[in-house]
C-alpha atoms as one frame of an Amber mdcrd trajectory, in Angstrom:
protein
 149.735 141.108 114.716 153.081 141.753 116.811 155.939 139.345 116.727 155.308
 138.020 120.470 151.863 137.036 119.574 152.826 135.075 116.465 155.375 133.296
 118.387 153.196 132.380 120.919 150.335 130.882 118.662 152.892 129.205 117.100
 154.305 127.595 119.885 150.750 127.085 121.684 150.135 124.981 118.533 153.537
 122.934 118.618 152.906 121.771 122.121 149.382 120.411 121.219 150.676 118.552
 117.867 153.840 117.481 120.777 151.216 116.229 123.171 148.731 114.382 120.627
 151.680 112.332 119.077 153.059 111.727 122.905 149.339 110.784 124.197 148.969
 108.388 120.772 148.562 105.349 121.272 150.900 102.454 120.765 151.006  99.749
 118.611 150.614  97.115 121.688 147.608  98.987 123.035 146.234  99.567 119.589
 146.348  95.606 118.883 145.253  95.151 122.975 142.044  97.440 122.159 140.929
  95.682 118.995 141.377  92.344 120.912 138.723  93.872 123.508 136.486  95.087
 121.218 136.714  91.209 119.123 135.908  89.888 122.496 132.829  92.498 122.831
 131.912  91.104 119.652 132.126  87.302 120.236 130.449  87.866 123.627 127.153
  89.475 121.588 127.350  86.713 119.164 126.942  84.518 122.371 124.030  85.721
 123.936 122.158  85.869 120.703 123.034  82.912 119.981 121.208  82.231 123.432
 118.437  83.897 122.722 117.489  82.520 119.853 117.592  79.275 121.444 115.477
  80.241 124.835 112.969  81.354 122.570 112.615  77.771 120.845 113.096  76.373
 123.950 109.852  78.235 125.461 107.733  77.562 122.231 108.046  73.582 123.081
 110.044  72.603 126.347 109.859  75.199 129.158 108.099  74.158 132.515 106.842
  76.045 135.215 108.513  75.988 138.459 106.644  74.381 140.941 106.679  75.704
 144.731 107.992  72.682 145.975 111.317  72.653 143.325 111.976  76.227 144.633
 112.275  74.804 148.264 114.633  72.635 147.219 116.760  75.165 145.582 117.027
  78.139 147.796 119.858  80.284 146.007 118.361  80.607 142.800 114.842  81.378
 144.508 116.651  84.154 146.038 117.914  85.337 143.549 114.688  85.502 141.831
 113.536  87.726 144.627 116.616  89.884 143.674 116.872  92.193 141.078 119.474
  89.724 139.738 121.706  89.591 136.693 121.723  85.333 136.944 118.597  83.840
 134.482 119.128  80.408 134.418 116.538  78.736 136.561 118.054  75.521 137.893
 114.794  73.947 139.241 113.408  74.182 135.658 112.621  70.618 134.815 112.664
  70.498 130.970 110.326  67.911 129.243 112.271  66.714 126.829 110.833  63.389
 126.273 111.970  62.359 122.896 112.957  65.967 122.020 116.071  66.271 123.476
 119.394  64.258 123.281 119.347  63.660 127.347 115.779  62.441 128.081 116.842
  59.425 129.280 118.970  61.617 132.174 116.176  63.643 132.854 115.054  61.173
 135.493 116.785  59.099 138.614 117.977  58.970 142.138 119.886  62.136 143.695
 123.246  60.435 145.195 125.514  62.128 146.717 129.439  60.663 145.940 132.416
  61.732 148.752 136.000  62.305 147.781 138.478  62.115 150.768 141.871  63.705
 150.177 144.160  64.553 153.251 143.309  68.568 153.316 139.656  67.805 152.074
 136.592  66.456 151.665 134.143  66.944 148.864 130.655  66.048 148.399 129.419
  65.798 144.416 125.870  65.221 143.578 124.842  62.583 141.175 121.856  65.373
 139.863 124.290  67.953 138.045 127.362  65.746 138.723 128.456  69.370 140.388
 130.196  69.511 144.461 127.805  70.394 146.587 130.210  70.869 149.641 134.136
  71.129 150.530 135.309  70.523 154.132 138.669  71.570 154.943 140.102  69.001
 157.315 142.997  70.956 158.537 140.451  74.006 159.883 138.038  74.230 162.290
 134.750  77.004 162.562 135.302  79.731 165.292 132.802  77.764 167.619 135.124
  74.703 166.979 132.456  72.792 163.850 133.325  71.567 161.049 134.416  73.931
 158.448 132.888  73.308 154.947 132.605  76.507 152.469 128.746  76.247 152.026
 125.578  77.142 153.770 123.661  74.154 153.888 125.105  72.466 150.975 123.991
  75.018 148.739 126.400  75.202 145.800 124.920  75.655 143.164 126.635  74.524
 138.971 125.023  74.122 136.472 126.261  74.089 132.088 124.211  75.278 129.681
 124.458  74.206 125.740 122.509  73.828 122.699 122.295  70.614 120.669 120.849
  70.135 117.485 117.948  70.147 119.244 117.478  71.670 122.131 118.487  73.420
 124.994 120.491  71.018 127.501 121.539  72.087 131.511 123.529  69.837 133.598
 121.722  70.429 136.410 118.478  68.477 135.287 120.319  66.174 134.451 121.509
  62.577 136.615 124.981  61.202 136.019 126.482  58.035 136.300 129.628  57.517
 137.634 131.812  55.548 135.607 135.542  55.644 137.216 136.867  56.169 141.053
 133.939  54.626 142.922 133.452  50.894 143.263 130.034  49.884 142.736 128.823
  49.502 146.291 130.418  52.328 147.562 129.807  55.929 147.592 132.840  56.901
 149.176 136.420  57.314 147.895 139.835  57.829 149.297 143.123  59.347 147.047
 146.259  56.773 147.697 148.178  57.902 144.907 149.051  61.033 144.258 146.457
  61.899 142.013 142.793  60.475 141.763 140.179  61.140 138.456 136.733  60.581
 139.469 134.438  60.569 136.433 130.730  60.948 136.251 128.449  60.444 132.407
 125.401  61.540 130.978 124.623  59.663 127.787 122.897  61.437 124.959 119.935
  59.319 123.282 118.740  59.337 119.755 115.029  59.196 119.309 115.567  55.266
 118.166 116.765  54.479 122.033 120.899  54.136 120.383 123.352  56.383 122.142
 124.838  59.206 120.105 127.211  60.082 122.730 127.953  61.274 126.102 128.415
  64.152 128.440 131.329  63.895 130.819 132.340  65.455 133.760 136.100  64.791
 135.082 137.239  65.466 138.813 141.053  65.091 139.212 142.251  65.599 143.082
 145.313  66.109 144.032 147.655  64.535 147.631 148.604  67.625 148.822 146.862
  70.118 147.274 143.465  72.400 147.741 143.683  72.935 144.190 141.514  70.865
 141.859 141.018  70.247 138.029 137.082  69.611 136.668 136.928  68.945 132.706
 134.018  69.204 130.418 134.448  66.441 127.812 132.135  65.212 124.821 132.022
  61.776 123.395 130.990  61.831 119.515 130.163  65.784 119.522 129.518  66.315
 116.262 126.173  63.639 116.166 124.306  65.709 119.102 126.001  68.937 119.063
 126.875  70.042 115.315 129.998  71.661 114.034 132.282  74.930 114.725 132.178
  76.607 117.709 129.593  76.503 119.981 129.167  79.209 122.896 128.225  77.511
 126.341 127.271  79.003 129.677 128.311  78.065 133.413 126.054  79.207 136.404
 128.020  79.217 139.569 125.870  80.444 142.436 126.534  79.728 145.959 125.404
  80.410 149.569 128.439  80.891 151.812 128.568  80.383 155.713 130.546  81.655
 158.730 133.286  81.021 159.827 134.848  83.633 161.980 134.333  84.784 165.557
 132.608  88.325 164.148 130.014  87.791 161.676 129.744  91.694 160.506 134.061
  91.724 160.252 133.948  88.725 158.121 131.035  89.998 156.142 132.679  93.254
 155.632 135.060  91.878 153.851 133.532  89.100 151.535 132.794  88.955 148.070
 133.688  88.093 144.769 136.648  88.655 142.987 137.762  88.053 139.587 141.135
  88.453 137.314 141.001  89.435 133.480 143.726  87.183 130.967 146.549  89.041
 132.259 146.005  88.448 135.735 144.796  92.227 136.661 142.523  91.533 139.415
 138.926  93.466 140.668 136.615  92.948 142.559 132.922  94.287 143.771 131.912
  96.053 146.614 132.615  94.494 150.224 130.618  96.374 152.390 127.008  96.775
 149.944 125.550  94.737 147.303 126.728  94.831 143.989 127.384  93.609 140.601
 128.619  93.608 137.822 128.789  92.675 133.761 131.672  92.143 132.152 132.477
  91.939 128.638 136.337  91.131 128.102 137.661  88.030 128.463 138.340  86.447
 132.776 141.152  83.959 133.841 138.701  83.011 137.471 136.311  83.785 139.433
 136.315  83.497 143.032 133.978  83.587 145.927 136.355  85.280 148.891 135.673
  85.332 152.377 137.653  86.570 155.042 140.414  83.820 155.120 139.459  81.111
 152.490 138.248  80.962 148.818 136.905  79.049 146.516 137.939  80.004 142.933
 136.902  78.697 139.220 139.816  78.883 136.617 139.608  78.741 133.055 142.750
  76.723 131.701 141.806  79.396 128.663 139.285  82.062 129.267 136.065  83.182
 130.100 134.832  85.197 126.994 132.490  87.583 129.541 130.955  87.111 133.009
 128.150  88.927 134.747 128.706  88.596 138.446 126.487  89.472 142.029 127.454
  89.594 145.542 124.364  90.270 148.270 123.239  89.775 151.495 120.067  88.003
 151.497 117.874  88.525 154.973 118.331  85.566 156.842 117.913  85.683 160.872
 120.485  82.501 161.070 123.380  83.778 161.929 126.171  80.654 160.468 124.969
  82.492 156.853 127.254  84.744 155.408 126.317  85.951 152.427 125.515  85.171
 148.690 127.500  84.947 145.612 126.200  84.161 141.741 128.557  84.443 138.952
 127.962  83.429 135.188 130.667  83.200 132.827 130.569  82.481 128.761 133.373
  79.898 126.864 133.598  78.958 123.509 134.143  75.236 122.350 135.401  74.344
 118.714 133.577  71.038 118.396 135.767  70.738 115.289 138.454  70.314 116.884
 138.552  69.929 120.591 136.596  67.377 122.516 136.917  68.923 125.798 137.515
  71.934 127.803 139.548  72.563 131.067 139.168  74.292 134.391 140.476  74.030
 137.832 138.710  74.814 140.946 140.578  76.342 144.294 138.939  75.762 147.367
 141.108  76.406 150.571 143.325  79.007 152.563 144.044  82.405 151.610 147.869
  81.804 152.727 149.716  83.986 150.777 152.480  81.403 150.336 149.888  78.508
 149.296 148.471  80.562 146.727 151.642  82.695 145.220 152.867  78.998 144.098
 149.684  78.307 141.469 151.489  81.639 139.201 148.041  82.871 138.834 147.828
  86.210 140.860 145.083  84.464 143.371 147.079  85.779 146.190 145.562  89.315
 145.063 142.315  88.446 147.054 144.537  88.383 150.423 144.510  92.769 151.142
 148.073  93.539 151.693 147.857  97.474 150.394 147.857  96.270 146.519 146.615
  99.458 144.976 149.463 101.576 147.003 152.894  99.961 145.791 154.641 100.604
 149.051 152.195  98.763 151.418 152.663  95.870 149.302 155.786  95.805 148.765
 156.346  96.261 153.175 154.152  93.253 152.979 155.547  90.822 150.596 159.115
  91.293 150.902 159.499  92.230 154.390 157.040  91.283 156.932 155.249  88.179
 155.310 159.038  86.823 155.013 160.512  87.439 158.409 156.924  86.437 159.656
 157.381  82.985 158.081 160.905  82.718 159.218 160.002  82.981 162.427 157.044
  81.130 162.175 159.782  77.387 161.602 160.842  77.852 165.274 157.520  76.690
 166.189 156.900  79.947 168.605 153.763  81.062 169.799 152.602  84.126 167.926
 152.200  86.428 170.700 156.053  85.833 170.726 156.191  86.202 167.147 154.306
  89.359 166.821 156.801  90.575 169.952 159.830  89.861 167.966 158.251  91.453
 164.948 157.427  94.400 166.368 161.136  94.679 167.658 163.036  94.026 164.416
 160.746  96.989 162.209 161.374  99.148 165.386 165.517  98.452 165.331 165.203
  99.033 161.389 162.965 102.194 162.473 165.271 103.833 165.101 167.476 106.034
 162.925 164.390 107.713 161.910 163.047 107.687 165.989 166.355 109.127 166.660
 166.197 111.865 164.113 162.652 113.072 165.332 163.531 112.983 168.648 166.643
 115.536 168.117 164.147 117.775 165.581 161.917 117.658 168.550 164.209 118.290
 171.209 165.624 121.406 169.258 161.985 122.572 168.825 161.236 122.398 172.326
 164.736 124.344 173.563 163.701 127.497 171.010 160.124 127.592 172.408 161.142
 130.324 174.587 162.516 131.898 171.886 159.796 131.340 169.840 157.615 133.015
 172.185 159.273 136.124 172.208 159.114 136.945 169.119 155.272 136.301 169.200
 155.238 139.074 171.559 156.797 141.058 169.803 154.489 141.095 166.687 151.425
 140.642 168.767 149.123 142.318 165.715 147.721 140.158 162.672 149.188 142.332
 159.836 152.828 142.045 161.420 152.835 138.530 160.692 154.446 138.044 157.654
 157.486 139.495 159.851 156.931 137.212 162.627 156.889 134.378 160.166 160.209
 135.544 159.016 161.728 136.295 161.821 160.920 132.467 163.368 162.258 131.134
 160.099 165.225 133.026 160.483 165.667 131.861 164.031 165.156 128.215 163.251
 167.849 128.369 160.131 170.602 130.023 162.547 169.642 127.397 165.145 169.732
 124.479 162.455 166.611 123.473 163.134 162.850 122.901 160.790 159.651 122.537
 161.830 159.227 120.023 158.796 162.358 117.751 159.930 159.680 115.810 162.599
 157.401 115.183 159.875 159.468 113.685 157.411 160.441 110.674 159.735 157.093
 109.947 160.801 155.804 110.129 156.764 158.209 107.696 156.514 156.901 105.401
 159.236 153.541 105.790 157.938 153.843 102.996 155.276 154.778 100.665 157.509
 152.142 101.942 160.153 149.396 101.044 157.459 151.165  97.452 155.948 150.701
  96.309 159.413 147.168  97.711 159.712 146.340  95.517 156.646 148.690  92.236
 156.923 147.428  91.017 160.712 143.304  91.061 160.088 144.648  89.591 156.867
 146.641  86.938 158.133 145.624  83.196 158.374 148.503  82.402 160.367 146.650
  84.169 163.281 143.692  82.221 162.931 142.473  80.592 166.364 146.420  81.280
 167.468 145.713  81.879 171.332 147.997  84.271 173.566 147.715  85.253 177.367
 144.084  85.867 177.281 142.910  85.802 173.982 141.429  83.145 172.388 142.171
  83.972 168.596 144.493  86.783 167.891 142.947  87.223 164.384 139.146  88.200
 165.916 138.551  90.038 168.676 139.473  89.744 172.514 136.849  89.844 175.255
 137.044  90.147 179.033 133.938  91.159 179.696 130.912  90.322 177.649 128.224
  93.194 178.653 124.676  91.874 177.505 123.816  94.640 175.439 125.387  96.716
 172.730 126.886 100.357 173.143 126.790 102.376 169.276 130.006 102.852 167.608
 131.774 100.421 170.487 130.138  96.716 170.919 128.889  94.327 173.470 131.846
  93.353 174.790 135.270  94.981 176.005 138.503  94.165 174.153 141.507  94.200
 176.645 143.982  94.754 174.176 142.276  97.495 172.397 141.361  98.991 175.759
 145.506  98.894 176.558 146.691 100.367 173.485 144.217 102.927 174.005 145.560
 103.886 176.765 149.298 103.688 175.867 148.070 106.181 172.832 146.849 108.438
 174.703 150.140 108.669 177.184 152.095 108.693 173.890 150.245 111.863 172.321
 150.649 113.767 175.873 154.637 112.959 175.797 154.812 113.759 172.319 153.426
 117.030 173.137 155.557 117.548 175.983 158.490 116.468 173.839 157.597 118.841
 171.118 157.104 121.788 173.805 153.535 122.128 171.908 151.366 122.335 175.109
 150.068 126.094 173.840 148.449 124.450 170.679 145.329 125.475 169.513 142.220
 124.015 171.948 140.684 122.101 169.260 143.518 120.849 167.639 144.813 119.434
 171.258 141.259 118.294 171.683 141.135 115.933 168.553 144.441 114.607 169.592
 143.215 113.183 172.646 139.549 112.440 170.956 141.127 110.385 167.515 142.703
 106.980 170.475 139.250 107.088 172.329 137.334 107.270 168.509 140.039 103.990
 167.776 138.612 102.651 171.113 135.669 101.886 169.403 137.119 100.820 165.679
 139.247  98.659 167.377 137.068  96.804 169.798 135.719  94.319 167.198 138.901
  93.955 165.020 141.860  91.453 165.463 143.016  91.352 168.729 146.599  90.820
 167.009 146.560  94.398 165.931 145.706  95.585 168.789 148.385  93.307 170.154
 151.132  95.325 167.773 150.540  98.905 168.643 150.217  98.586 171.782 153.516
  96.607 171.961 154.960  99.607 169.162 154.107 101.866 172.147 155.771 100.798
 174.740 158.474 100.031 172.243 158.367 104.119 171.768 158.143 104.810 175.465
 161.673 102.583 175.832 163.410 104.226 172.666 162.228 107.806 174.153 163.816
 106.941 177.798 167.111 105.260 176.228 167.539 108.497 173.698 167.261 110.943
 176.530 169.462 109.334 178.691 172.348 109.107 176.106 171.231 112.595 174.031
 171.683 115.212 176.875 169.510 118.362 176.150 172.649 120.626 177.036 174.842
 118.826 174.240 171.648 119.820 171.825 171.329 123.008 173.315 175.281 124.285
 173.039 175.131 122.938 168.745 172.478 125.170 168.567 174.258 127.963 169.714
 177.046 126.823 167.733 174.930 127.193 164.763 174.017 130.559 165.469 177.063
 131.776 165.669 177.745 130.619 161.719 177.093 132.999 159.304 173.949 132.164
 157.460 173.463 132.438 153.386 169.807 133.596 152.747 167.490 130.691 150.689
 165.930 131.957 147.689 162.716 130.906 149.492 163.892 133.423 152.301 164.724
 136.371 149.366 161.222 135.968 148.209 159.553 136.205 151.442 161.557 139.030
 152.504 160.833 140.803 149.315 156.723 139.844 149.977 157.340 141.552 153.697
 158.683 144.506 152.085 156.255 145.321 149.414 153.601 144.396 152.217 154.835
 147.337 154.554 154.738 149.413 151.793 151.042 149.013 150.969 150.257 149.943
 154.549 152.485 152.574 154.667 150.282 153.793 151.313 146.929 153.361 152.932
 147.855 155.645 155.754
């Protein structure tokens, strides 16, 4: 074996032994991996756990569900109709009798308790002691109704546990209130700052004496859409036993509209959910999905297009399988539905409740940045591409906000907006305009020496002659492009913060009604594919002022002899937005069309001050300087050379 060969196995070898120690992993992700496999572990422990309990529970307590109970719960009957990963049937009405710790709950009037704060106000059933419905006060339906967060009430919470003897599930269960309500009154106002609202279902030994209780804890909060809910246990240990004890939340809910366009604001619903260090997910927006989950959740949250309502472990969720879909309703205020449940572990030795706090509000980016808990993820400002984000949070959401104390309208805001990112733009503007202004004066030049090598296998020498043409003149094809790559970011972050933004929300301007939906001047009666049933003025503008733009860009650029179908999909991509457009936020529309007439005065003022002649006489300036030959341009003379020589060797 030669030397070289030796050497080479020998180093092939080095740089694999190099790359498995660099690729190894560390001691923070070793002890990060065996914390997800633990979890993995505890979460199987659960559900056998809770298996082995359904199973008793069949042998001597399960019911049938009657027809009538599955009226009166329509979420979980529709789930049962879809292949769904949720099992806990909450119209199930368990006959404990003397069997369970609860009986004595089992039975008893359905009441429904309201909580007024200033920002909401929140039903809670007595059946369950769970909300059934939160209506924002500060926010009104596009049609000008109430908004609450549910379709027809139907919220849907239920907690599962085992006892010592049974199975137990909130939501068969009536509770008592026992603190916040006087005892005529079902209704409650907040005059401090805070308010606890308690509700208790007492657990029965088989001699009629009370072993303990069930409690569920409500604490609101003045000035705040954020809630707390605790699970606490009175004397645990006589009806539930000792160590720790895996329970079970179902949280399944039906949501309802809101916005102006039902199939925007279901395109971009569904649940999302954060893991214990705040890395967020979420399912599919557009399709049905789900998903199971085995490592440990902070919340989950049911997200529609601008509001939210989240559950929060104070600790964790040890797994969670959740569902978003779309069941086939013709009534058109229903959105879509949502079913999540999530596993947490108690130690009955030593803690006598457990804490969690509900969200139920705006998706303001300022409102929810505050709570430290990465909720503002669910608001899409370009998260999973650093720049858009970063455009988003430190630029434009600030200045926006800033702007937004003066009390202007937000057509004016959006105006000044768009004016400030197109000052901060113009050195770039600037730049492409001289790159395309030198372009468009060596055109003619250009052109020439495409005549001259008129014949495909000359044109590695009329590639080198036009590079050699544009270095002398001090000019590249590529300097254009670089500018508007630049722009691009910013192009996009706008693209995702105004459809995004709350602040738009029912914010009228000139002639539309709601800069964050769509515009309409002319509702047609029937729908046209790929474009609506209505026309959007503001779409229909910046359409236009796109399609002026591309034909003075190409005039600019001196590009007129381009290739028919690339000229032809320049034209075709603002009449294809036409359509996109025409059922998004009329605020978007709103910005481009202002950034193009923005354009049209920056492309005016730069020609008026940057005479082609003073372009013109550099470039022949930079002719006349001697030019060092690039490496790049070596190598391509070289690949010229030996190319001439092969045809000069096949003749």
């Amino acid at each position: 074996m030669k030397y070289n060969q030796i050497l080479g196995f020998v180093l092939i070898f080095g740089i694999l032994i190099g790359f498995s120690i660099w690729n190894a992993p560390s001691k923070e992700e070793r002890q990060k991996e065996q914390a997800r496999k633990d979890s993995i572990a505890n979460v199987q422990q659960l559900q056998d756990s809770l298996n082995a309990v359904a199973i008793a529970q069949q042998k001597d307590s399960a019911k049938t569900v009657t027809d009538s109970a599955a009226k009166q719960n329509p979420i979980v009957s529709a789930a049962a109709t879809q292949d769904s990963v949720i099992t806990i049937d909450s119209t199930a009405k368990f006959t404990y009798e003397k069997d369970g710790f609860f009986y004595t709950s089992m039975d008893g009037k359905d009441t429904s308790y309201i909580v007024e704060t200033p920002l909401m106000r929140i039903s809670i059933a007595s059946k369950g002691a769970s909300v059934k419905q939160i209506e924002l006060k500060n926010f009104l339906t596009w049609d000008k109704k109430p908004l609450e967060m549910f379709y027809k009430n139907n919220n849907y919470f239920d907690l599962s546990f085992h006892t010592t003897k049974s199975l137990a599930k909130t939501s068969s269960l009536y509770f008592e209130p026992i603190q916040g309500f006087d005892d005529d009154k079902y209704t409650t106002q907040i005059n401090s700052d805070s308010l606890l609202i308690s509700f208790r279902a007492p657990a029965m030994n088989n001699d009629g004496t009370e072993a303990g209780a069930l409690i569920f804890n409500y604490t609101f909060y003045k000035d705040s859409y954020l809630f707390r809910f605790g699970i606490a246990f009175e004397n645990r240990s006589k009806f539930i036993g000792s160590g720790i004890q895996f329970m079970e939340v179902d949280w399944n809910a039906d949501l309802g509209t809101k916005e102006k366009s039902l199939d925007n604001e279901r395109n971009v619903s569904t649940v999302h959910y954060a893991d214990n260090d705040l890395e967020t997910d979420y399912l599919s927006e557009t399709k049905d999905d789900n998903e199971s989950i085995k490592t440990s959740l902070k919340w989950i949250s049911f997200k529609q297009q601008f509001f939210a309502t989240s559950f929060i472990a104070d600790e964790k969720f040890n797994s969670a399988d959740i569902k978003s879909f779309t069941r086939e309703l013709s009534d058109s205020t229903y959105l879509k539905t949502m079913h999540s449940n999530m596993n947490f572990e108690l130690n009955v030795d030593k803690d006598s409740a457990v804490g969690f706090q509900f969200y139920a509000g705006p998706l303001k980016y300022k409102t929810l940045r505050q709570y430290d808990l990465a909720l503002e993820r669910q608001i899409p400002l370009g998260w999973s591409f650093a720049p858009l984000a970063w455009i988003n949070r430190y630029a434009v959401i600030p200045v926006f906000n800033w702007l937004e104390s003066y009390a202007l309208n937000y057509g004016i805001i959006i105006l000044i907006l768009t004016i400030l990112l197109k000052i901060v733009l113009f050195p770039i503007a600037l730049k492409t305009y001289k790159s395309s202004a030198k372009m468009r004066i060596l055109k003619p030049e250009v052109d020439v020496i495409a005549a001259k090598f008129p014949k495909k296998e000359d044109a590695m020498k009329k590639q080198q002659a036009t590079m050699e043409l544009y270095k002398k003149a001090g000019a590249s094809p590529l300097s254009g492009c670089l500018p508007m790559l630049l722009q691009f970011p910013i192009l996009i972050a706008m693209f995702r913060f105004f459809p995004a933004s709350i602040e738009l929300r029912q914010q009228p301007f000139l002639w539309a009604d709601d800069l964050s939906a769509y515009d309409s001047i002319l509702d047609l009666g029937f729908s046209i594919p790929f474009y609506g049933d209505h026309v959007s003025l503001f779409t229909l503008l910046m359409t236009i002022s796109t399609v002026i733009y591309t034909r003075l860009n190409e005039k600019m650029m001196g590009s007129t002899n381009t290739m028919p179908g690339m000229r032809t999909m320049m034209y075709l991509m603002p009449i294809m937005f036409l359509g996109f457009f025409n059922s998004y936020s009329s605020g978007l529309s709103y910005y481009y069309l202002l950034a193009n007439i923005i354009t049209f005065i920056q492309i005016f003022a730069i020609r008026y001050f940057v005479k082609e002649d003073k372009v013109r006489a550099l470039i022949e300036a930079s002719k006349k300087k001697p030019v060092k030959k690039s490496s790049w341009a070596k190598r391509l003379e070289e690949a010229q050379k030996m190319s001439a020589a092969r045809q000069t060797k096949k003749k």
